[in-house]
C-alpha positions, 0 to 999 in steps of 0.5 A, spaced: 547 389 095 554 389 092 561 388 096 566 392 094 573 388 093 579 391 096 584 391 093 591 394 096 596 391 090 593 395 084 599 399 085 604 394 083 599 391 077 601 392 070 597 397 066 592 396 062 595 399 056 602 395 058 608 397 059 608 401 065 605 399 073 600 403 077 604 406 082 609 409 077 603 413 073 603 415 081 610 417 081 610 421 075 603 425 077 606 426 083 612 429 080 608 434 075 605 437 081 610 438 084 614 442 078 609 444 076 608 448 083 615 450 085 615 452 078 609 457 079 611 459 086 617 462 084 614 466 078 609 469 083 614 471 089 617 474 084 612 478 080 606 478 087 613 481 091 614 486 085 606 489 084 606 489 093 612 494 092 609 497 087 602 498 091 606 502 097 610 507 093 607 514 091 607 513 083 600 514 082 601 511 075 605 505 077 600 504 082 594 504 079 596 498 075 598 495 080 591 495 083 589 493 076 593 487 076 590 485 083 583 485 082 583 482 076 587 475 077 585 475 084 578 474 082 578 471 076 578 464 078 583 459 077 579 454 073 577 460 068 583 463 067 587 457 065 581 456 059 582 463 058 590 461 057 589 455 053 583 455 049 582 462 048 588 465 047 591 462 041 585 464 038 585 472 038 593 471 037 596 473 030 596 466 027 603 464 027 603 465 034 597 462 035 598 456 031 605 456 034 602 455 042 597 450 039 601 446 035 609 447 036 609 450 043 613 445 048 609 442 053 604 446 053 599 444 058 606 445 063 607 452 060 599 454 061 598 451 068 605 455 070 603 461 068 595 461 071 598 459 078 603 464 077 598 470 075 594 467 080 597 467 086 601 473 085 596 477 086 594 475 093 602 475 095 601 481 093 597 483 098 600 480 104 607 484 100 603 490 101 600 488 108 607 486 110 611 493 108 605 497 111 605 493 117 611 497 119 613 503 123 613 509 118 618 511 121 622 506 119 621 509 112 624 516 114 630 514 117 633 510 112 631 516 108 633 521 113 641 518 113 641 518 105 638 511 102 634 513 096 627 509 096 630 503 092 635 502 097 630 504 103 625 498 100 631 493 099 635 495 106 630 497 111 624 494 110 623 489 106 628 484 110 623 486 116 617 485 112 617 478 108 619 475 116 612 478 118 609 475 112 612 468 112 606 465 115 601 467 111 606 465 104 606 458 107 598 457 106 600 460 099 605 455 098 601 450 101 594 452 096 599 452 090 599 445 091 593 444 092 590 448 086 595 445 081 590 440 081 586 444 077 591 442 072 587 437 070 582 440 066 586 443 060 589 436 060 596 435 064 597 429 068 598 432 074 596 428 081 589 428 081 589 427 074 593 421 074 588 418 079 582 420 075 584 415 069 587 410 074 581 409 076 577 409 069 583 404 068 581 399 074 575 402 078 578 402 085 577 408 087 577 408 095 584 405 095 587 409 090 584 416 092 586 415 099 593 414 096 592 421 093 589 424 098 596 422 103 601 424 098 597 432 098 598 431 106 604 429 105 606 436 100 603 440 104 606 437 112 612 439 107 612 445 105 609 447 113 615 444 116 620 448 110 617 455 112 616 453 119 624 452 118 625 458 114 620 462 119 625 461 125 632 461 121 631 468 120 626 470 126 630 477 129 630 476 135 625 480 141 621 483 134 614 482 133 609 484 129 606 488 134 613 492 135 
């Protein structure tokens, strides 16, 4: 039977290719995760908290775009849509645009992981923004209507504010799954975390030490990003209130 060589020091070893240590791929995969991540989480929370909104207001026109939009990129899944992104869509655009996203474009595999997850995860921030702004008192709406606020001024002043606190847990798992999808990245070619393993691993044949690694740092984002909207969730808690209320 074959005995496995442990071999804890690859990290500080120099690369195959020259030039680089291990750890330091490591480190650069680690840091287009993250970009990558934050990046797309700020487009979603964005444009999932703009279509939520949409969703409860009584433009019917607005609203069934809006329900369109959710069911297409909420079911979709992400793998698919970043191949659509990628591969397809620079070959049904015009050909100047589409030899621009193939050919010109800067950092192209970013830009298409960016944009997937952003669309991606839109659409369920969209949902918790409906649920959030539905889970209210209707009262709530008529009040702020009642001493003269126009519904703009009802969503932004009344219940937006009440509504993201009771939505901040479940945007933490969103925040924290972001990370985890942008592994996904590494199909359409960027060199995200995972991706980053996957060829140190080709390069050395020490799995075990290296995905054990990985799996660490993916801990470690997501205990992360737990603690900050856990911080966030308590820094803005109004006091004596509830879902329940």
């Amino acid at each position: 039977m074959a005995t496995y060589h442990w071999n804890w020091l690859i990290f500080f070893e120099e690369v195959a290719t020259g030039g680089e240590k291990y750890y330091q791929w490591l480190l650069a995969g680690l840091g287009w995760t993250v970009a990558t991540s934050l990046t797309a989480w700020l487009l979603a929370l964005i444009l999932g908290t703009a279509i939520g909104i949409v969703r409860t207001t009584p433009l019917k026109g607005l609203l069934i775009l809006a329900d369109a939009y959710v069911e297409l990129f909420r079911n979709i899944p992400l793998i698919v849509q970043m191949f659509l992104w990628f591969f397809v869509l620079p070959d049904i655009l015009p050909d100047r645009l589409g030899n621009w996203m193939k050919q010109e474009m800067p950092l192209p595999e970013f830009s298409t992981a960016v944009l997937s997850l952003a669309f991606f995860t839109s659409a369920r921030i969209a949902e918790q923004v409906k649920a959030g702004i539905l889970s209210l008192p209707t009262g709530q709406k008529g009040a702020g209507l009642a001493i003269g606020f126009t519904l703009p001024q009802v969503y932004r002043y009344v219940l937006l504010p009440v509504a993201f606190r009771i939505m901040i847990p479940p945007l933490t798992s969103e925040f924290m799954n972001i990370f985890k999808n942008s592994s996904v990245a590494l199909t359409i070619g960027m060199l995200e975390l995972t991706a980053v393993a996957k060829q140190m691993n080709e390069y050395t044949f020490q799995g075990f030490e290296i995905f054990t690694v990985v799996t660490l740092l993916y801990i470690a984002i997501a205990l992360i990003a737990n603690r900050f909207m856990a911080w966030i969730e308590n820094k803005v808690r109004i006091p004596g209130y509830s879902q329940e209320h």
